[in-house]
C-alpha positions as CSV (number, residue, x, y, z in Angstrom):
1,X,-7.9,16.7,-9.7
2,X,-5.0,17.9,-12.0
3,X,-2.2,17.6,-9.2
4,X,-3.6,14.5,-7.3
5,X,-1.5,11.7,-10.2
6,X,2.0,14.1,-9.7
7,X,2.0,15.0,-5.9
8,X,5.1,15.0,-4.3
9,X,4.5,11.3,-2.0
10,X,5.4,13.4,1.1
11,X,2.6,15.7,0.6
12,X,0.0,12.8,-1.0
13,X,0.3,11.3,2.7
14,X,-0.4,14.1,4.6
15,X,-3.4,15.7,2.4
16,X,-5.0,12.5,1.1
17,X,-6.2,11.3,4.3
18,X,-8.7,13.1,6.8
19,X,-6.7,11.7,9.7
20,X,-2.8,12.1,8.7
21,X,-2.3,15.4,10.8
22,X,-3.6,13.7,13.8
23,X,-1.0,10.8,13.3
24,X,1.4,12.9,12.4
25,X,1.7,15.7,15.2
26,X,2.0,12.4,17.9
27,X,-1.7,13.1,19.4
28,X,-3.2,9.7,18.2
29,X,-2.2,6.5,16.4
30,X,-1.8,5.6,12.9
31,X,-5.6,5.3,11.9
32,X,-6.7,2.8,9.0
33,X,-7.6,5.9,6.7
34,X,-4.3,6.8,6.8
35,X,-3.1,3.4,6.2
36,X,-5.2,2.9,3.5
37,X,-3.7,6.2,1.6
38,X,-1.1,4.8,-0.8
39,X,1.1,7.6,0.0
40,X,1.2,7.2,3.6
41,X,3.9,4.5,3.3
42,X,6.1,7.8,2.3
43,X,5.5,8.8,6.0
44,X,6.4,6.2,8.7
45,X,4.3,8.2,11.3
46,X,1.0,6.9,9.6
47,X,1.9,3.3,9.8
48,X,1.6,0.6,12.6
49,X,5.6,0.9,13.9
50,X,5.9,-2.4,12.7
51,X,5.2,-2.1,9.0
52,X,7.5,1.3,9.0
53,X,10.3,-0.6,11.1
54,X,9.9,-3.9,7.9
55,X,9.9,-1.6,4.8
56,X,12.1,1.4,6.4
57,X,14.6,-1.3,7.4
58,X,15.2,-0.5,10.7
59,X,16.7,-4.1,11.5
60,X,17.9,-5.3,8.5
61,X,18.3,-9.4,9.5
62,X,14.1,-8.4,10.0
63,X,13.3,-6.8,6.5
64,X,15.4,-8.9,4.6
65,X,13.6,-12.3,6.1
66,X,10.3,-10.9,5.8
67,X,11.2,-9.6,2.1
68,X,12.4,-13.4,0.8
69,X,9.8,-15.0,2.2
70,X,7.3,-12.9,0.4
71,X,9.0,-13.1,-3.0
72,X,9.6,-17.0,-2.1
73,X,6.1,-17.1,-1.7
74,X,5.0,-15.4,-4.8
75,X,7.3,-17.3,-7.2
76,X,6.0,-20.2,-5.8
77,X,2.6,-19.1,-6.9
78,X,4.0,-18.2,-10.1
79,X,5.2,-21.7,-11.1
80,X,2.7,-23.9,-9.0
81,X,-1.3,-23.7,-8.1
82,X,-2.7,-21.8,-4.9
83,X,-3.5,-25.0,-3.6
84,X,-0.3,-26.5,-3.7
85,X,1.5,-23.5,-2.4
86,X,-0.7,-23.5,0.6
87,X,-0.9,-27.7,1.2
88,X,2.7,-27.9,1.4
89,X,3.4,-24.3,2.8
90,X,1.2,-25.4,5.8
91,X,2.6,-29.3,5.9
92,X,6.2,-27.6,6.4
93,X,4.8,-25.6,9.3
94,X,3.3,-28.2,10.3
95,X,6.2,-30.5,10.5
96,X,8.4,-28.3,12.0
97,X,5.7,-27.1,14.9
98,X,6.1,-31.9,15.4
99,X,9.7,-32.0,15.2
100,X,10.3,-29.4,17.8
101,X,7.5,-31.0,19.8
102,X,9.0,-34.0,20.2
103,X,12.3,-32.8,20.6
104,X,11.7,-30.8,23.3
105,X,9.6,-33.6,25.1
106,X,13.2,-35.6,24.7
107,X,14.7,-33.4,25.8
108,X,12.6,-32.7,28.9
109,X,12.4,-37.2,29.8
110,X,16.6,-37.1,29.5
111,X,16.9,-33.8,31.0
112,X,14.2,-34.8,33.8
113,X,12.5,-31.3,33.6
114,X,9.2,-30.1,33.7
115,X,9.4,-27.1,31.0
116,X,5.5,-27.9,30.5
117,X,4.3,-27.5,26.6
118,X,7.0,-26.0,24.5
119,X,4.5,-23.6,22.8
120,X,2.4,-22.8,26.3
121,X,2.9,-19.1,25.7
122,X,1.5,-19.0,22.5
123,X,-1.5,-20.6,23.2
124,X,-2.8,-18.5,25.6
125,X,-2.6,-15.6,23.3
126,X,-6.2,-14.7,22.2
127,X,-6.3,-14.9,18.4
128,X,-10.0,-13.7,18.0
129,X,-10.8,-10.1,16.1
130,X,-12.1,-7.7,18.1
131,X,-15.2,-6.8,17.0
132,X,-15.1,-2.8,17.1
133,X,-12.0,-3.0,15.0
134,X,-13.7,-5.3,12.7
135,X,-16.6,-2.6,12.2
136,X,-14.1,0.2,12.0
137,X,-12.3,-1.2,8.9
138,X,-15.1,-2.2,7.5
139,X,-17.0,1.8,7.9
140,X,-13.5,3.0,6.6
141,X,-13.3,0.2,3.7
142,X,-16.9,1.4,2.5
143,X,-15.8,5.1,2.9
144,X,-13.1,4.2,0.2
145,X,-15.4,2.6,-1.9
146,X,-18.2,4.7,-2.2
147,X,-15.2,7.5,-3.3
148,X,-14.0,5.2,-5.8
149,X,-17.4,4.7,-7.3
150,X,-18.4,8.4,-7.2
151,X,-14.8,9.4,-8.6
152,X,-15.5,6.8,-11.2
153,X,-19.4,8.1,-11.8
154,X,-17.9,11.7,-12.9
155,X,-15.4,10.0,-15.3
156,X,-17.8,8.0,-17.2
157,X,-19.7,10.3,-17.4
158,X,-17.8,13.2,-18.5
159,X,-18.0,15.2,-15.7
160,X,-14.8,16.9,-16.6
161,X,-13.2,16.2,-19.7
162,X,-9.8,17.0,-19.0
163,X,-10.2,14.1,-16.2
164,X,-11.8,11.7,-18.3
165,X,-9.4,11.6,-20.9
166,X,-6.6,11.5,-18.3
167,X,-8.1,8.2,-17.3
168,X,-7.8,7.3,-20.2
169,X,-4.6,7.8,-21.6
170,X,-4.0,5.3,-17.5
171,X,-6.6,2.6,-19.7
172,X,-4.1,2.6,-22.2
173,X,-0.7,2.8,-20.8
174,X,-2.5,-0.5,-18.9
175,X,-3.2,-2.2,-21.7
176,X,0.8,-2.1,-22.4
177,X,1.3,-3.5,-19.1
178,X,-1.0,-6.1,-19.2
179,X,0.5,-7.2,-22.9
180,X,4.0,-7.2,-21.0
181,X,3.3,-8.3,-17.6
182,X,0.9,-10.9,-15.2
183,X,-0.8,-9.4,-12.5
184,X,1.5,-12.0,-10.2
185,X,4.4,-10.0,-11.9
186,X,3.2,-7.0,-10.9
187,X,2.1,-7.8,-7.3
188,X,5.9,-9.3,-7.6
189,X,7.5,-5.7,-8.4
190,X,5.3,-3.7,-6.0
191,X,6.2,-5.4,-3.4
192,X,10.3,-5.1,-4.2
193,X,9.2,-1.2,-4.4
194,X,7.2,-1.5,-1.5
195,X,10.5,-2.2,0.3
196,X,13.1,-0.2,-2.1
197,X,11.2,3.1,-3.0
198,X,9.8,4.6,0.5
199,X,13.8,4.2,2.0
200,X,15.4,5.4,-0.9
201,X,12.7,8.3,-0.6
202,X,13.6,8.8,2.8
203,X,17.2,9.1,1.4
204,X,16.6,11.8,-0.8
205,X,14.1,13.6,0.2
206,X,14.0,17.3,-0.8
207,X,15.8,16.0,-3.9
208,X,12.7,14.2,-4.7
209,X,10.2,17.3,-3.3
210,X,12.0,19.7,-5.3
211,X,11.9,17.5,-8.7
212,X,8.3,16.4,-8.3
213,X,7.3,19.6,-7.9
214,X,8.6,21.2,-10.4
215,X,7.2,18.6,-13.1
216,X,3.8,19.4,-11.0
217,X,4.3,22.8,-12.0
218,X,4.9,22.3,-15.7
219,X,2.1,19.7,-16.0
220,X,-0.4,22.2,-14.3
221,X,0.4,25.1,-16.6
222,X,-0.1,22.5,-19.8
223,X,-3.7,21.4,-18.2
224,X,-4.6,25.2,-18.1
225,X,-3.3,25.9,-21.6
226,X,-5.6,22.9,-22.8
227,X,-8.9,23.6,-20.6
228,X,-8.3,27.6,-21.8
229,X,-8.6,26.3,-25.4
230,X,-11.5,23.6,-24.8
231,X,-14.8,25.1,-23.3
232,X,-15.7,21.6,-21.6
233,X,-15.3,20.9,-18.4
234,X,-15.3,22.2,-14.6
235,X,-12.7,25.3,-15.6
236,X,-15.2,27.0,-17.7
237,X,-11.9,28.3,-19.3
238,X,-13.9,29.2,-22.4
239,X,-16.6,31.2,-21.1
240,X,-13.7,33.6,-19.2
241,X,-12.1,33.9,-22.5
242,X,-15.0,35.3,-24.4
243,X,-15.9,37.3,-21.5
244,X,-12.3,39.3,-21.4
């Protein structure tokens, strides 16, 4: 539990999921566990290619698009209702999916052509969800929540006191960024990280390894300092001390 919060994000993706060695050695596919794992955007072989290819920027023109429209899209929410965003989000779509249907059917009566429906292609693609997909995320969804709620059972409850006050010393740095920020402000800046901190990592790599674990190193020895001196938890630190 002590190392989980400082892991280096390299080794985060490959540990924290059940499937990441799979993905990783080429055998199988990204699986949903894996995409699931925060840390697996730190390692492009546990995503769907096209996720890695937006926020590794593989094509640029690609990210960059995908990037302004989502930032467009959440200041929009910041200044205006959900409702309005989506009413005229969809009534621009909607007038531009008109325009070019008319244009092209102009185009077709001067041209004398027979191109068919302009969008033909599209609508023969099958939009339904599969069903065994459907069931898979929601098995691997449930996995994650009944973790969470068992992770969260033992903090409450003092299960380890070392852990529980480490949760809340999160609690309170929180409430700092809750007194500072919105949550739409915060959904805002993860998702400029989301396509800033994973390339950069890839950048810099053992640079980063090497840092993160050494400050893994020094926060370890300061949790076994403090579970030596406090006889509470799941070290039993206290009982070996009276025992030597």
């Amino acid at each position: 539990m002590e190392g989980d919060s400082m892991t280096a994000p390299g080794k985060t993706a490959i540990n924290g999921s059940a499937d990441g060695t799979t993905a990783a050695s080429g055998k199988a596919g990204p699986s949903l566990r894996s995409i699931i794992q925060p840390g697996a955007v730190f390692h492009p072989e546990l995503l769907d290619p096209r996720v890695a290819d937006l926020i590794y920027w593989r094509d640029p023109k690609k990210s960059g698009a995908v990037l302004a429209s989502l930032l467009v899209l959440l200041l929009s929410l910041a200044f205006f209702s959900v409702i309005s965003v989506f009413s005229y989000t969809a009534l621009m779509v909607l007038f531009a999916a008109i325009s070019f249907r008319i244009y092209k059917n102009i185009k077709q009566a001067v041209q004398k052509t027979q191109d068919g429906h302009p969008f033909k292609e599209y609508l023969s693609v099958d939009v339904s969800l599969p069903a065994d997909h459907v069931h898979s995320a929601v098995d691997v969804l449930l996995s994650q929540l009944n973790s969470t709620l068992a992770y969260l059972q033992k903090i409450f409850l003092v299960d380890d006191l070392i852990d529980t006050c480490k949760f809340g010393c999160y609690l309170w740095v929180l409430t700092y960024i809750g007194a500072w920020l919105n949550g739409l402000t915060v959904i805002i800046l993860l998702v400029i990280a989301l396509f800033s901190i994973p390339k950069a990592y890839e950048q810099n790599k053992s640079q980063v390894d090497q840092f993160l674990g050494n400050v893994q190193q020094q926060v370890n020895q300061v949790l076994e300092k403090i579970k030596a001196v406090i006889p509470i938890g799941g070290g039993g630190g206290g009982n070996k001390e009276k025992d030597q």
